[in-house]
N, C-alpha and C positions, 0 to 999 in steps of 0.2 A: 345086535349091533353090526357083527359081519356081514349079516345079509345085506341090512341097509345098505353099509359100504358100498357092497358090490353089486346094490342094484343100482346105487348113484352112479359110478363107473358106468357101467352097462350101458345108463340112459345118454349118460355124457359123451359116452362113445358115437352110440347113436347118432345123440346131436349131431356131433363132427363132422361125421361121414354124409350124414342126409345136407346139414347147410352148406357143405363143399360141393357137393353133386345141385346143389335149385341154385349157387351161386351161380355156376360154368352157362348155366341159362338163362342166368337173369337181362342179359341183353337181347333175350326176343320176346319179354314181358310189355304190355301196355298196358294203364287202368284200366282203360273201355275194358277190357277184356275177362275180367273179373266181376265185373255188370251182367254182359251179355251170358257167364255159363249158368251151366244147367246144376243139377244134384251131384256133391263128390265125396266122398270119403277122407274124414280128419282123422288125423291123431295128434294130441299135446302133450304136453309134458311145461309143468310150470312147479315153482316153486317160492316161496316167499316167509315173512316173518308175522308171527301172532302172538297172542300171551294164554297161559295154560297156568291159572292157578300164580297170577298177578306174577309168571317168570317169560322171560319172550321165551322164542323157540322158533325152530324153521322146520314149515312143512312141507311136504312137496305131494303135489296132483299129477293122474296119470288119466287125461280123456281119450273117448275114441266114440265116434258117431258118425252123423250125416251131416251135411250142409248141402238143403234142400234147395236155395237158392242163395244170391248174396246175402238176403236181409234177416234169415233166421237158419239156427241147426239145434240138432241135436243128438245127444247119446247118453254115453255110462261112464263116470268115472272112479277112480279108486285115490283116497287122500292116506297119508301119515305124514307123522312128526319123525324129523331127523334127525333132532337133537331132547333127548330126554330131558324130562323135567321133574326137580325135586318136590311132594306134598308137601307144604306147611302146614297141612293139617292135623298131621301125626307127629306124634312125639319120637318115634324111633324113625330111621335113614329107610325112605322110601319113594321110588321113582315110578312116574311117568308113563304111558306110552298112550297110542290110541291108533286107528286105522276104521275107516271108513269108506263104502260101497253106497252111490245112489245115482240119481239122473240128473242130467241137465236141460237147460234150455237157454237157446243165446240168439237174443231176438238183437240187430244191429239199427239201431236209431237214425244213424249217420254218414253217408258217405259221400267221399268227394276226391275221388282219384287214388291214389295209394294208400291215404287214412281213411279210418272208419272209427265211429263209438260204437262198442256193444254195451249190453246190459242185463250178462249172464246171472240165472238164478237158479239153484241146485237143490236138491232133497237126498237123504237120503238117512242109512242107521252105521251102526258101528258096536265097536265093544271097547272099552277103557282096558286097559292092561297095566297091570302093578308089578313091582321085582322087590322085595326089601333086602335089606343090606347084607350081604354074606349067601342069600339064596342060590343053590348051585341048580338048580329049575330055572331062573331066568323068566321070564316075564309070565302073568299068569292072568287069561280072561278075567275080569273079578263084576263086571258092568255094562251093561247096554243100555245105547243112546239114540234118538233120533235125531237129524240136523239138518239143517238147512241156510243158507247163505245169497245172499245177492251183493252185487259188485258191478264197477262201472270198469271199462278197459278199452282204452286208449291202442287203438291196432295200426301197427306201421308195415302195410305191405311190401315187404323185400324182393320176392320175387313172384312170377305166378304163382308156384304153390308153397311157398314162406312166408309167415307173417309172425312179427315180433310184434307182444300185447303188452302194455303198462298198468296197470289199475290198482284199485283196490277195493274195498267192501266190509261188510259185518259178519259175522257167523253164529247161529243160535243154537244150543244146543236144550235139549229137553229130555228126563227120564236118571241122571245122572244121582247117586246117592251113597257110592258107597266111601268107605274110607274117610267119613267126613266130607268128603267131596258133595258141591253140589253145582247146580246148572250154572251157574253166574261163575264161576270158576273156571269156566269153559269158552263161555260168549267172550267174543272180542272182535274189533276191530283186525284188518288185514292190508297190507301189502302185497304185493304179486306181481312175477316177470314170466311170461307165457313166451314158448315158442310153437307153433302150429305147422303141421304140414298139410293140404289139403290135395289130392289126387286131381 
């Protein structure tokens, strides 16, 4: 749970610093301009709410790739949950975790000056991680999963390399069994607030 903390911090710091430094510029941004480049280097950072075993929860994503041209990119991103969640599937006090490693692709549909629609879709595996109640070990691999998710997002160009994304999507999971736990337990619908920088 500490780490977590203090990777949220970290990222949030991050944030700060990078959208103070693309705001001071954003007055020599124009749309055409985002049309006409070539291939650049992203990195995101998004976070949002889903359900884990019919309890919500907030996960947060961590991508970095290419963006080949305006209309499609791609790379690798890395997912978890911020806020634990309790199994109801077991009879004794037992929580939650999970983290996931796969690729993306985000082909954009839509553009017309500062907005854009994408319609990013991801693969990738993971491993479920369990703690029960009084365990002084803390969270322990017990499960591997494979996953994959598609979403629609809504992208508000800020500045040339700032873009804030709206959306949302589904998420599937397959391979899931332990602890009572199974795949439909995992699947859900999503919400998600993206911030993107692009080189």
């Amino acid at each position: 749970m500490k780490t977590k903390l203090l990777t949220s911090i970290l990222m949030a710091l991050t944030l700060a610093v990078s959208s103070h430094a693309e705001l001071q510029g954003s007055q020599d941004y124009e749309p055409g301009q985002a049309e006409k480049s070539e291939w650049s280097a992203l990195f995101g950072v998004s976070g949002g709410n889903s359900l884990i075993a019919r309890d919500g929860t907030i996960f947060m994503n961590i991508r970095i790739g290419i963006a080949l041209n305006p209309y499609i990119s791609f790379g690798a991103y890395h997912s978890s949950i911020m806020s634990n969640v309790k199994n109801p599937k077991v009879h004794h006090s037992q929580m939650i975790d999970y983290h996931a490693f796969g690729v993306f692709a985000e082909p954009t549909v839509y553009r017309n000056g500062f907005f854009s629609i994408s319609l990013p879709v991801s693969i990738g595996g993971g491993e479920v991680d369990f703690m029960d109640k009084g365990d002084e070990d803390g969270f322990k691999a017990e499960d591997g999963f494979f996953t994959a998710d598609f979403s629609a997002q809504f992208n508000f160009r800020m500045t040339k390399l700032f873009e804030i994304s709206i959306g949302g999507g589904y998420r599937l999971f397959a391979g899931i069994e332990e602890n009572n736990l199974k795949n439909k337990d995992f699947r859900t619908p999503f919400g998600e607030l993206r911030f993107t920088f692009k080189e």
